[in-house]
DOBA-607317 format. One record per residue: y, x, z of N, C-alpha, C, O in turn; residue in one letter; residue number from 1. Coordinates in steps of 0.02 Angstrom, whole numbers, plus 32768, in hexadecimal, padded with zeros to 4 digits. Example, Ala and Ser with C-alpha at 12.3 -4.5 7.8 and 13.67 -1.06 7.14 Angstrom:
<pts>
    npy    npx    npz   capy   capx   capz    cpy    cpx    cpz    opy    opx    opz   code   pos
   7EE4   8294   8186   7F1F   8267   8186   7F5B   8294   8186   7F5A   82C8   81A7      a     1
   7F90   8282   8162   7FCB   82AC   8165   8002   8285   818A   8039   829E   8192      s     2
</pts>
This chain:
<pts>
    npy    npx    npz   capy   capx   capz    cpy    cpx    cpz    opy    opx    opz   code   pos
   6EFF   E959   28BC   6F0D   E95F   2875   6EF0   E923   2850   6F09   E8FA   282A      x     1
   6EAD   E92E   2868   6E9E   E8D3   283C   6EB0   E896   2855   6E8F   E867   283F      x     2
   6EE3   E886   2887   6EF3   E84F   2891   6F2B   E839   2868   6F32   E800   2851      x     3
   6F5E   E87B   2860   6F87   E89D   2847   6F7D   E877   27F2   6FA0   E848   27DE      x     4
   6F48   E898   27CB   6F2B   E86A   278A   6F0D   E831   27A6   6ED3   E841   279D      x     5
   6F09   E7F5   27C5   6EF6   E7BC   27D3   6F38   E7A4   27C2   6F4B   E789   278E      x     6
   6F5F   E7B5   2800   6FAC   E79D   2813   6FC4   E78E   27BB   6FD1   E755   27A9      x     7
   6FC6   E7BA   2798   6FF2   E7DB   2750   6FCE   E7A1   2716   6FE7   E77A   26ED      x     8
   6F99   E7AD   2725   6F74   E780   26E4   6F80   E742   2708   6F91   E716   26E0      x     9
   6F7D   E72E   273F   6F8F   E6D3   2762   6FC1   E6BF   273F   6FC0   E695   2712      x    10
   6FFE   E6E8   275C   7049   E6DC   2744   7046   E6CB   26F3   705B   E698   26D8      x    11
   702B   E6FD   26D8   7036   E6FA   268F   7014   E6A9   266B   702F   E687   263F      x    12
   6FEA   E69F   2683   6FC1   E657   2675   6FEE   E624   269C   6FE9   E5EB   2686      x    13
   7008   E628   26BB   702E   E5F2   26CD   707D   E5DD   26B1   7096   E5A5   26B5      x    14
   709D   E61B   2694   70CA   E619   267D   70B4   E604   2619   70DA   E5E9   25F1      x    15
   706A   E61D   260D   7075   E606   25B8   7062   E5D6   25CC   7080   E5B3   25A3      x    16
   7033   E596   2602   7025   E553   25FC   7072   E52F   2601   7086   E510   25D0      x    17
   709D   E534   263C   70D4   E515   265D   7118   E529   2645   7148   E504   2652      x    18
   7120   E565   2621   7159   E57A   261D   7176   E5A4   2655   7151   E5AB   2686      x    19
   71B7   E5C3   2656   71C2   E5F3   26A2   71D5   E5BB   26D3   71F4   E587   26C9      x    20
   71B6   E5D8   2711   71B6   E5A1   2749   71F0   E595   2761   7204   E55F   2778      x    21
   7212   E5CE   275E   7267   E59F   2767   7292   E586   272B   72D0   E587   272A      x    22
   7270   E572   2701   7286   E552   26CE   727C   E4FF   26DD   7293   E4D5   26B6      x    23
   725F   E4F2   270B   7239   E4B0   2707   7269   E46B   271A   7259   E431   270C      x    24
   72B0   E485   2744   72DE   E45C   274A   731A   E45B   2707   733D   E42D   26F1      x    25
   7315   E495   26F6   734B   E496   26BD   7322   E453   2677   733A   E42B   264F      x    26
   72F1   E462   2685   72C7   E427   2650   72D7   E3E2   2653   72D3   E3BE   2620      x    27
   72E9   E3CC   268E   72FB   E376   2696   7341   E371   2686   7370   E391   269F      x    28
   7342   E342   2659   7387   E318   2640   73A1   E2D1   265B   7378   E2A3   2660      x    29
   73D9   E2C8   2669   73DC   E29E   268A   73FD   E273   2661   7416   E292   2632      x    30
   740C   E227   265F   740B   E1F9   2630   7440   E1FC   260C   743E   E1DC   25D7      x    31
   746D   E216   2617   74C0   E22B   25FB   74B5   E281   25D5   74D7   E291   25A4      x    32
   749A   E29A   25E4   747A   E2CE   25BD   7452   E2B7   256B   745C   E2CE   2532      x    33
   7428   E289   2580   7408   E275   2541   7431   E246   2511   742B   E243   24D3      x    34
   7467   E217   2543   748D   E1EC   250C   74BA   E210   24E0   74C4   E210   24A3      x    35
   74D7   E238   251D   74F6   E274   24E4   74D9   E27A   24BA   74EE   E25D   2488      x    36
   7497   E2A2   24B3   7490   E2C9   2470   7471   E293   2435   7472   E2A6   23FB      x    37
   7459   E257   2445   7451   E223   2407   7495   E1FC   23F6   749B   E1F0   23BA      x    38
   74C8   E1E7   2421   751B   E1F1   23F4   752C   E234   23D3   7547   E238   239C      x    39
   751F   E258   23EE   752E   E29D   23B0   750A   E2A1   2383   7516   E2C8   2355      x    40
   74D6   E27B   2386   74BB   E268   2335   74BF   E22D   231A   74B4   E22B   22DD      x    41
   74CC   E1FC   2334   74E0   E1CC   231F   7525   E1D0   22FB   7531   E1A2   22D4      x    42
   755A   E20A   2305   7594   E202   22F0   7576   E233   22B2   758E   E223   227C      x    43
   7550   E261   22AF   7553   E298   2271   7532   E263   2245   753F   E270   220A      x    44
   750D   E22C   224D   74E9   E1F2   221F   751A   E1C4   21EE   750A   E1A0   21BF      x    45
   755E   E1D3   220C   758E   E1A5   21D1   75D3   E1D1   21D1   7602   E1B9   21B2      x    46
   75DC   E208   21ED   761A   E238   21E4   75F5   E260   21C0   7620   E261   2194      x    47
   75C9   E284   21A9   75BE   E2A7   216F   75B1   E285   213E   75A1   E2B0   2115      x    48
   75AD   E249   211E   75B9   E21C   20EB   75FF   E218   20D6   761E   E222   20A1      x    49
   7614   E200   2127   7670   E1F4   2116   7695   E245   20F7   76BE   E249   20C8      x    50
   7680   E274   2116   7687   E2B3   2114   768A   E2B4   20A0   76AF   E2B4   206F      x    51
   7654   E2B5   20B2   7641   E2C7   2058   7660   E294   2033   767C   E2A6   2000      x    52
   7662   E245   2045   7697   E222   201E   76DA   E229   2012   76F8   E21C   1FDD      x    53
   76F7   E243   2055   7729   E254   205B   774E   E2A0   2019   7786   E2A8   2001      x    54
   7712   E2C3   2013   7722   E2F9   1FE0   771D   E2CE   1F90   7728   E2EF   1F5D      x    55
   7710   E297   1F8D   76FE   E27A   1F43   7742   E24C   1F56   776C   E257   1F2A      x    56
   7756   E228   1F7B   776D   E1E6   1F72   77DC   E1F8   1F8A   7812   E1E1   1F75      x    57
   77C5   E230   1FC2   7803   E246   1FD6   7851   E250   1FB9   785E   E288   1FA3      x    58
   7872   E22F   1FB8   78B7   E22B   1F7C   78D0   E263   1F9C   78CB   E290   1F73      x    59
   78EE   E280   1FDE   7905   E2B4   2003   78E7   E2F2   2006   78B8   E2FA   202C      x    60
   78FF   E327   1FDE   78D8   E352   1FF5   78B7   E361   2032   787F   E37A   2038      x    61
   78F3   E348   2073   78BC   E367   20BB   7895   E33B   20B1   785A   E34E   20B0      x    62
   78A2   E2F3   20A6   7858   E2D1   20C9   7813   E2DE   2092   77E2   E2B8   2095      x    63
   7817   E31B   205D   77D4   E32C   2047   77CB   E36C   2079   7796   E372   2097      x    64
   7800   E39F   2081   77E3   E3CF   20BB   77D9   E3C0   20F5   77BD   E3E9   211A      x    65
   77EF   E37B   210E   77D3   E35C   214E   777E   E347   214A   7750   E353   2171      x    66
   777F   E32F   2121   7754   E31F   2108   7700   E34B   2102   76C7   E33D   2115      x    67
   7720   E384   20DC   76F8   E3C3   20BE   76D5   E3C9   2120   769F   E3BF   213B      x    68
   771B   E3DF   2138   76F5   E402   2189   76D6   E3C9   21B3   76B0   E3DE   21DF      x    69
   76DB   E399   21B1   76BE   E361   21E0   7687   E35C   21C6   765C   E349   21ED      x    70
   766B   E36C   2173   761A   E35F   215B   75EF   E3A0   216D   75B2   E39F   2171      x    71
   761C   E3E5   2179   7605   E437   217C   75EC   E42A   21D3   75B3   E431   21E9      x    72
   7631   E413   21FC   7626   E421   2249   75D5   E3EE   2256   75A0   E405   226C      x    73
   75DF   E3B5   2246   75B5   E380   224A   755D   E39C   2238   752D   E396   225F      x    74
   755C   E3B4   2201   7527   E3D3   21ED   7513   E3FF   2226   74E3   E3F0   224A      x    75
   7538   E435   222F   751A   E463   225F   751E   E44D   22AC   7503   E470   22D7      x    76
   7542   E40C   22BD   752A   E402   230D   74ED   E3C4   2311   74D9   E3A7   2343      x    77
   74D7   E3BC   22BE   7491   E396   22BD   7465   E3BC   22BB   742F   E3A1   22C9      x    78
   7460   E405   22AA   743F   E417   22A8   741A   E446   22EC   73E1   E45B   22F7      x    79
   7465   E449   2315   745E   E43C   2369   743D   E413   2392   741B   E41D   23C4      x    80
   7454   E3CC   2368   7438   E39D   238E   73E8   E3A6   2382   73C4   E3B8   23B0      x    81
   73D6   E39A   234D   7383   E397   2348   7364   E3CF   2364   7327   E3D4   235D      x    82
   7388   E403   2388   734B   E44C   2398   7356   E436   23E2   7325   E444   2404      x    83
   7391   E412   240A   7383   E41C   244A   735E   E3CB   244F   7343   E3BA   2483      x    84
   7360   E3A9   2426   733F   E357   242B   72E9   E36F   240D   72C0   E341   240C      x    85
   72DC   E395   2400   7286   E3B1   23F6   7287   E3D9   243C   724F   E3E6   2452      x    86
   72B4   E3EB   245C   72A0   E416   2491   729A   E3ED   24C1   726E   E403   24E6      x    87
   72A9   E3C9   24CF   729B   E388   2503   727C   E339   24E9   7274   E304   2506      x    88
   7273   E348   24BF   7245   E319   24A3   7275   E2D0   24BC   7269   E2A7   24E9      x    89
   72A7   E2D4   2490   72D5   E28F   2476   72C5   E27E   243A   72AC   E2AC   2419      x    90
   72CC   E23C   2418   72B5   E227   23EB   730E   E1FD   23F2   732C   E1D9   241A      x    91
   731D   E225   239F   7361   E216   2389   7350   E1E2   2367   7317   E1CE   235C      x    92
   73A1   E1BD   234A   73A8   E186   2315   739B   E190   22DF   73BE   E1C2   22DA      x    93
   7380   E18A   22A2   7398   E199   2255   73BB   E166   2243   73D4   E179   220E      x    94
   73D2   E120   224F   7407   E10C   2232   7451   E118   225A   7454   E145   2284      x    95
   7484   E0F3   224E   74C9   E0F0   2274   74BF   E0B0   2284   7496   E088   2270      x    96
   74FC   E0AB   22B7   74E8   E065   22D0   7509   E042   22A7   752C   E05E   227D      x    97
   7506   DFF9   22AB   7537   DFC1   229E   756E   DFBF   2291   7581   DF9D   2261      x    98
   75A0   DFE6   22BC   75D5   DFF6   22C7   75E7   E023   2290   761A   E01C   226F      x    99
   75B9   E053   2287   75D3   E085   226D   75C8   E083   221D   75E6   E09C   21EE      x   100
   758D   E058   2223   7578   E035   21E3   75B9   E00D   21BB   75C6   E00D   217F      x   101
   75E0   DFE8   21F7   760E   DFBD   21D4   7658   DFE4   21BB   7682   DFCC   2195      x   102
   765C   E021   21D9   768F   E054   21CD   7691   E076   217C   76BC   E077   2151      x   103
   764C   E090   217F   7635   E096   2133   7645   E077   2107   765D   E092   20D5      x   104
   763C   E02A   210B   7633   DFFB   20DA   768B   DFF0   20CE   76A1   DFE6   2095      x   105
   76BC   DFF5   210C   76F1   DFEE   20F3   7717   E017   20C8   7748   E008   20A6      x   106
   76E9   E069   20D3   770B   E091   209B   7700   E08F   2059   7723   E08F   2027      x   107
   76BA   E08A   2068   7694   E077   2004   76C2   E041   1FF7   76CD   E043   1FBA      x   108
   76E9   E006   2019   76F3   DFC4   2002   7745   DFD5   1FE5   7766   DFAB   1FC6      x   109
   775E   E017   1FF5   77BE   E021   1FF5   77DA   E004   1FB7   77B9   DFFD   1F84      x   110
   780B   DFF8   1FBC   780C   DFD2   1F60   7830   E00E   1F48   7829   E019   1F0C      x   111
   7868   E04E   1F7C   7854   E07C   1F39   785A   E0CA   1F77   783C   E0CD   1FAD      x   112
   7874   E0E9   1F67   786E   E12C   1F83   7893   E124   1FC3   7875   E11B   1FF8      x   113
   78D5   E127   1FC0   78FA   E11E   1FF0   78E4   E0FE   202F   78EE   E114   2068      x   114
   78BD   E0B9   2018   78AA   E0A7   2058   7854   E0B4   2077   7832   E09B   20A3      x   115
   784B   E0E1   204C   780E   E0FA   2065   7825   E136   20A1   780F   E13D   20DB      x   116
   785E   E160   2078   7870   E186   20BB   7881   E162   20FA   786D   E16C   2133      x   117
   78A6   E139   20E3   78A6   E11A   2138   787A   E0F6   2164   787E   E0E7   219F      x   118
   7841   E0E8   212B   780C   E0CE   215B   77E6   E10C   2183   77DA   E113   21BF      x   119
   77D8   E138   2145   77BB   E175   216E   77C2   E195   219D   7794   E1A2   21C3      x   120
   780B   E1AD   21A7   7827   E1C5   21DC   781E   E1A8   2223   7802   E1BE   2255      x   121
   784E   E159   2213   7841   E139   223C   77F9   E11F   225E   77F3   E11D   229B      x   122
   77CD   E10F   2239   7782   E10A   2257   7778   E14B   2288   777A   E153   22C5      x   123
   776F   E172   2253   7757   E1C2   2280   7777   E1E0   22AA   7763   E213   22C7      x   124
   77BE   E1BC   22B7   77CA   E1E4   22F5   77C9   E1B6   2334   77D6   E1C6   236E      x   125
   77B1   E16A   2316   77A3   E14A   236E   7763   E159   2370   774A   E15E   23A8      x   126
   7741   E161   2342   76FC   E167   236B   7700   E1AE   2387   76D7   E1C1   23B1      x   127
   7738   E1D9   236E   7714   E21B   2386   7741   E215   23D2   7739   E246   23F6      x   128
   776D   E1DE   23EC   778C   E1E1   242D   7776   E1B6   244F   778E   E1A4   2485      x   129
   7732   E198   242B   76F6   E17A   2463   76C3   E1B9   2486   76B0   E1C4   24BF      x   130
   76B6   E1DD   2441   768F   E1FD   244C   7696   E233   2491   766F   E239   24C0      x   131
   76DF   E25D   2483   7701   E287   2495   76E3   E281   24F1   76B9   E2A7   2509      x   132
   76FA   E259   250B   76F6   E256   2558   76BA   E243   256B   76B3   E23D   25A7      x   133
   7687   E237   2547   7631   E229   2568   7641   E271   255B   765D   E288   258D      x   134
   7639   E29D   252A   7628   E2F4   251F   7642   E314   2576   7621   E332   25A0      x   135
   7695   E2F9   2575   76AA   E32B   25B3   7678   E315   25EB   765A   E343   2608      x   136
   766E   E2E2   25FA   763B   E2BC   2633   7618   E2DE   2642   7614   E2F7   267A      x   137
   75DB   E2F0   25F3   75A5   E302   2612   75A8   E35E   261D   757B   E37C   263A      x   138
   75DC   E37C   2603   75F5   E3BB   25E3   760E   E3C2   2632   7602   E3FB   2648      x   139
   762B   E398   265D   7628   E3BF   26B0   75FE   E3AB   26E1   75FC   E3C5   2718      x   140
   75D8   E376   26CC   75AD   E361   2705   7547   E364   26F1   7519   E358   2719      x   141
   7541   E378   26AA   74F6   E3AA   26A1   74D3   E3D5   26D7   74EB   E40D   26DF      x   142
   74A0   E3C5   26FC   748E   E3FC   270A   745F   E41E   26DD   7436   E445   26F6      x   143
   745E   E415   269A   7428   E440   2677   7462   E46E   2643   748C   E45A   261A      x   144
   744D   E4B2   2659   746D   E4EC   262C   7478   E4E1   25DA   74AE   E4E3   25BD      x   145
   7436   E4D4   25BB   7430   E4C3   2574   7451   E48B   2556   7465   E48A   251C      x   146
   7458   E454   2586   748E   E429   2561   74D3   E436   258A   74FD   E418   2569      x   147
   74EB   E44D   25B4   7530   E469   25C8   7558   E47E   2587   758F   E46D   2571      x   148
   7519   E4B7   256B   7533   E4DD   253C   754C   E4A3   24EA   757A   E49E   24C2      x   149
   7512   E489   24F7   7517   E45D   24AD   754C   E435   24B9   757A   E43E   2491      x   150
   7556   E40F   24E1   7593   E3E8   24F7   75DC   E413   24ED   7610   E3FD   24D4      x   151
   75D0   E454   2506   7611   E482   24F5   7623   E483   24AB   7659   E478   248E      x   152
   75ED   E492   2497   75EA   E494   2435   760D   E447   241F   763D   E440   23F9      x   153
   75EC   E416   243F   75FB   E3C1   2413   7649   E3BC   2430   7674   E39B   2413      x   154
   7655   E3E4   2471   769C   E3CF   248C   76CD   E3E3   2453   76F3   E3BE   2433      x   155
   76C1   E42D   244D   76F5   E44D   241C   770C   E43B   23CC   773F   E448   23AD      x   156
   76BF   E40E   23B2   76B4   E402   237B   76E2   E3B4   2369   7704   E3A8   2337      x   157
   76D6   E38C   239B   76F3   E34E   23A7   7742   E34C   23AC   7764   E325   238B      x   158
   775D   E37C   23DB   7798   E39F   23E6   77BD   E3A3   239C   77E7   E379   238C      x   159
   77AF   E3CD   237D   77AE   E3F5   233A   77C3   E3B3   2321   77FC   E39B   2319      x   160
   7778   E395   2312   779A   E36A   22E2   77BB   E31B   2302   779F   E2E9   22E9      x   161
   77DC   E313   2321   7807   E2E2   234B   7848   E304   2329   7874   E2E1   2311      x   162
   784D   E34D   2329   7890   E367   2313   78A0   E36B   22CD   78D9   E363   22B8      x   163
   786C   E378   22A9   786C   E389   2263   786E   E337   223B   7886   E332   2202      x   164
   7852   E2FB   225D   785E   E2C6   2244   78AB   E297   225D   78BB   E262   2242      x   165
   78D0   E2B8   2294   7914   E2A7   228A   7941   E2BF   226E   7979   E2A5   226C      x   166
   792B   E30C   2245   794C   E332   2219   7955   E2FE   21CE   7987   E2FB   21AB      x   167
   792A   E2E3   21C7   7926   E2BC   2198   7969   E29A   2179   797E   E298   213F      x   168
   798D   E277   21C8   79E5   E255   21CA   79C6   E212   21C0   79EA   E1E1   21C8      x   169
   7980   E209   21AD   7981   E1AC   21C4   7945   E191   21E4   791B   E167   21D3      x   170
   794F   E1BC   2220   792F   E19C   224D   7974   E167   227C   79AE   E175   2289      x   171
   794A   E128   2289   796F   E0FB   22AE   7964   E0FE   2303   7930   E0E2   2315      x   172
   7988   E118   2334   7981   E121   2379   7973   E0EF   2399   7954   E0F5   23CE      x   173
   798A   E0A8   237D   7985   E080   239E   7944   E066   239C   7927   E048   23C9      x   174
   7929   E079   2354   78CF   E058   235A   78AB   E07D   2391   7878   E066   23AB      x   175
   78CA   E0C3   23A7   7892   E0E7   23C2   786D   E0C9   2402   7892   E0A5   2423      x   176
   782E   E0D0   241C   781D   E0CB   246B   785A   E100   24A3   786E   E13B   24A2      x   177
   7868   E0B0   24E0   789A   E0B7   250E   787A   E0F4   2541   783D   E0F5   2537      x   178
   788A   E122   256E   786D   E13B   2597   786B   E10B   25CF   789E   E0ED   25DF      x   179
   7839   E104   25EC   7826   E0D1   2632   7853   E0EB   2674   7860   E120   2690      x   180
   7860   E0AD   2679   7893   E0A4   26B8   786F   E0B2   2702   7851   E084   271E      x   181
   7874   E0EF   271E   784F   E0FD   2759   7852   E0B6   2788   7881   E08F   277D      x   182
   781C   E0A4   27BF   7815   E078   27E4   783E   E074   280F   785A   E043   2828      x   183
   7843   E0C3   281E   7866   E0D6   286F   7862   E11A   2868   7834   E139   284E      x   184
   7891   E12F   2880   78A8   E17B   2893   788E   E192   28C4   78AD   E183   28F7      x   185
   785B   E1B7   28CC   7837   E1BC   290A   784D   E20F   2936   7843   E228   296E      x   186
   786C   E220   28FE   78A2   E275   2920   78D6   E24E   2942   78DD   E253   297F      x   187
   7900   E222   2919   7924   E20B   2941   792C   E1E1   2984   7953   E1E4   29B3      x   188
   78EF   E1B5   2971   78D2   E18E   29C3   78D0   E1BB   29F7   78F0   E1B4   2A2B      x   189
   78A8   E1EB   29EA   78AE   E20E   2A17   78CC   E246   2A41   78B8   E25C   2A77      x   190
   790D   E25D   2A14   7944   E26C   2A1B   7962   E249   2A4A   796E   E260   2A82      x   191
   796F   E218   2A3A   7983   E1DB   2A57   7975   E1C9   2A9C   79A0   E1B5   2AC4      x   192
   7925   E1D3   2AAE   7904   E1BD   2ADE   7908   E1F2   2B10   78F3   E1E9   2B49      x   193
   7924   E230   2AF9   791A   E277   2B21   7952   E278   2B35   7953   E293   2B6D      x   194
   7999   E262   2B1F   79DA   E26D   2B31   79CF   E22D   2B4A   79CE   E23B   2B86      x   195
   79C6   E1EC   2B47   79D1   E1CA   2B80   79A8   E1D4   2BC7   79C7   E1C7   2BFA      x   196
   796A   E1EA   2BCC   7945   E20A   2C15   796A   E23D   2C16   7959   E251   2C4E      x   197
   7999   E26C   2C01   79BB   E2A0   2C16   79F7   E26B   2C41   79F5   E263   2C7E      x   198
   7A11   E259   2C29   7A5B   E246   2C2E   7A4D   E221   2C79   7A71   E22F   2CA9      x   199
   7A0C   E1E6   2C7F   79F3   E1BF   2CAD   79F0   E1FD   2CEF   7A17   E1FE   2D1E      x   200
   79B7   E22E   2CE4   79B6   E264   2D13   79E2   E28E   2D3B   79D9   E2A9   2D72      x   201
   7A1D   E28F   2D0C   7A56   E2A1   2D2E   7A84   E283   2D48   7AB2   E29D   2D67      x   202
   7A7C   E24E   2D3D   7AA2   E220   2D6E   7A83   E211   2DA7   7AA4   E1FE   2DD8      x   203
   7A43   E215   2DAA   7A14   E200   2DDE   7A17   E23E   2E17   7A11   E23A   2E54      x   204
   7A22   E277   2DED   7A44   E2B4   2E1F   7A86   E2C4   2E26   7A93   E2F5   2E48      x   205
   7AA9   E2AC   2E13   7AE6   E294   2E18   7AEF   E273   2E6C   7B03   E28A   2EA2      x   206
   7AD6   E23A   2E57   7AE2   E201   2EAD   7AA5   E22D   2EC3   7AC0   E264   2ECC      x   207
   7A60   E236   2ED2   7A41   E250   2EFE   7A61   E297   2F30   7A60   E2AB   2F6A      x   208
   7A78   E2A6   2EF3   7A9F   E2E8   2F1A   7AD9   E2D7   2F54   7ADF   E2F1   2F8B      x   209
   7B01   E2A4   2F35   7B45   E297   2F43   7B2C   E267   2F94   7B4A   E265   2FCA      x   210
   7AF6   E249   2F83   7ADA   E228   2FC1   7AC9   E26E   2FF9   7AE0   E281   302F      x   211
   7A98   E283   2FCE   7A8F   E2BA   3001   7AC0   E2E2   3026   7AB8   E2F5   3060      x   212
   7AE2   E2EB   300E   7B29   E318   3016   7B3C   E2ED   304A   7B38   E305   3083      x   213
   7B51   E2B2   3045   7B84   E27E   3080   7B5C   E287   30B6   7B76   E29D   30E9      x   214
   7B0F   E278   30B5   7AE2   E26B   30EF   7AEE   E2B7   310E   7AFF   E2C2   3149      x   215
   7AE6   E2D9   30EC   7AF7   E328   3116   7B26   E340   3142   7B20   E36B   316D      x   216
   7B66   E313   312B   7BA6   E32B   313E   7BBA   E2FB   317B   7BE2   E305   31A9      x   217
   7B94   E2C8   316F   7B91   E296   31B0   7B72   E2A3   31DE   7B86   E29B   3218      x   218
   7B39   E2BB   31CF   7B03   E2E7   31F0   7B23   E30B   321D   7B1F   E30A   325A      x   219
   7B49   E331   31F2   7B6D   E369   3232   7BAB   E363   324F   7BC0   E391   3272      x   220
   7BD2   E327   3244   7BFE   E308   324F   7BFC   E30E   3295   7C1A   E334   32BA      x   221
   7BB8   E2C3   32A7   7B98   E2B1   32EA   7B88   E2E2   3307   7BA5   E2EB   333D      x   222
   7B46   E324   32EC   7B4A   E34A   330D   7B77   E385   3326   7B5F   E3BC   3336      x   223
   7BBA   E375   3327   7BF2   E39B   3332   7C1B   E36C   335E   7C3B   E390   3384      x   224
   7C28   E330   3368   7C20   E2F8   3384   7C10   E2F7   33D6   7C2D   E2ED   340B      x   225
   7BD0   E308   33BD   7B9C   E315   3400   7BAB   E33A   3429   7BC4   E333   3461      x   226
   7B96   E36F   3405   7BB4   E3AE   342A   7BFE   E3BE   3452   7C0A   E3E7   347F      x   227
   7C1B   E39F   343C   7C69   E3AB   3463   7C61   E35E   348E   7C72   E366   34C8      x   228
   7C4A   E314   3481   7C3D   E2F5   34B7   7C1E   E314   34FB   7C36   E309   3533      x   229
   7BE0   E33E   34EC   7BBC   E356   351B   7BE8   E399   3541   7BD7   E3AE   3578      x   230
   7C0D   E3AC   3527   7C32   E3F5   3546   7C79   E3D3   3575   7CA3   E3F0   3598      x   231
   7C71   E397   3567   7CA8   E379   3579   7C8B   E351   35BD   7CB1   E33A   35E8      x   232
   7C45   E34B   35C0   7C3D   E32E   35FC   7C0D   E36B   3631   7BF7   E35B   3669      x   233
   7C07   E397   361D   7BFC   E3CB   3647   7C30   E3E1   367A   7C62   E403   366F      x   234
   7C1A   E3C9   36B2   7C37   E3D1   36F9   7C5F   E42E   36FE   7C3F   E461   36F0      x   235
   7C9A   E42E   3710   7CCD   E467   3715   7C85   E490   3751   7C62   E46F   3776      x   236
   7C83   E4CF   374C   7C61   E4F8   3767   7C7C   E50F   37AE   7CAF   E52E   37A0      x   237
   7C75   E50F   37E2   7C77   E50A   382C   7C81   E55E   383D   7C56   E589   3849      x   238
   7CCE   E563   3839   7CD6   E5AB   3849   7CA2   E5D2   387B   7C8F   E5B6   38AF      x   239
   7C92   E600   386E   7C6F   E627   38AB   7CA8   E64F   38DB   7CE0   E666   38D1      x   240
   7C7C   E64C   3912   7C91   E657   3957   7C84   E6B0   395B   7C4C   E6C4   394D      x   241
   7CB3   E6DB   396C   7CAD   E708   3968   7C66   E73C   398A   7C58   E74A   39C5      x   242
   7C45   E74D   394D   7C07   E770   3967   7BD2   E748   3941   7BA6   E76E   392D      x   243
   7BC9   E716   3933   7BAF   E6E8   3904   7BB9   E6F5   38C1   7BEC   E70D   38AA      x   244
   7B78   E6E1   389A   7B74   E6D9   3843   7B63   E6BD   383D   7B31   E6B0   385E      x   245
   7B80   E68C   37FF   7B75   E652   37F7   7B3F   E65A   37C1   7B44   E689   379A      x   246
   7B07   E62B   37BA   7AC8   E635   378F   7ADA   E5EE   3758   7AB4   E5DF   372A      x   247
</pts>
């Protein structure tokens, strides 16, 4: 019984110093885990600006309700970002980058409404089809549960609005980012590589057989050959003489 309370109070001190002990792999992030979640704040750092300008500056009605939800969604997956970036102790951006800095400046700069919508749109939806495929990346290849999940959230959110900013009617397709041209088909290589060692193998049993087969039949050709040579030189048997058996 008192090892029993040793055992109970151990456990318990080791779990409030360390946390639960099989928690201790779910804790490491791996470097595509963390870039993720400082681009998902890096993008809520100048799309909730664009977001709220967009409701002041917008000539189209959608592009102020595009607008309205890209500053609402943005808000609440920053406020994602900062609880699982304190939980692993990441240290996010507070500005936007360069890039995104110079996106800004072209909307404040529109000479009048009209072409503010089209900058808006258009900006926010290549970055969000940069963004889009690091999310799926790390969204199937995470091994940590807590950002699986968050990645599920930024997937759907990014998604969302990729659609709601071509609702707009002026987004330009051709500005968008191309999808990357695979290197090599590696289902198909090896498709490829399995039906030709098939195809090779059966031909190889094909003639092995067909060899084998001839050698067999020759085989018994001769030994049939033989046999009637040899029956053929066996001396006629020497009648017996009455009273005699022949052995």
């Amino acid at each position: 019984m008192f090892s029993r309370v040793v055992l109970v109070l151990l456990t318990t001190a080791v779990v409030s110093l360390f946390g639960p002990v099989g928690d201790a792999h779910a804790q490491e992030l791996s470097a595509a885990d963390k870039n993720l979640i400082v681009n998902v704040k890096l993008a809520g750092l100048w799309e909730m600006p664009a977001g709220m300008w967009a409701q002041e500056r917008g000539k189209s009605k959608r592009t102020r309700e595009v607008g309205r939800t890209l500053m609402i969604d943005h808000g609440r997956l920053d406020t994602a970002t900062h609880t699982i970036a304190d939980r692993f102790g990441i240290a996010l951006p507070s500005e936007p980058s360069d890039q995104q800095s110079a996106w800004l400046g072209e909307m404040k700069a529109a000479r009048d409404d009209s072409e503010f919508d089209r900058i808006f749109a258009n900006r926010l939806r290549y970055a969000h089809g940069v963004l889009f495929p690091i999310i799926a990346q790390v969204r199937a290849g995470t091994r940590n549960d807590v950002v699986r999940d968050y990645a599920t959230t930024a997937n759907q959110a990014v998604l969302r609005h990729m659609t709601l900013l071509e609702s707009t009617g002026v987004v330009d397709q051709s500005l968008m980012p191309e999808a990357p041209v695979p290197q090599s088909n590696a289902a198909n290589a090896a498709m490829d590589v399995g039906f030709g060692d098939l195809a090779l193998g059966l031909l190889l049993a094909v003639v092995l057989g067909g060899g084998l087969f001839f050698a067999v039949r020759t085989l018994r050709t001769k030994n049939t050959r033989t046999r009637e040579r040899a029956a053929a030189a066996e001396p006629d048997q020497v009648p017996s003489a009455p009273g005699e058996i022949n052995v």
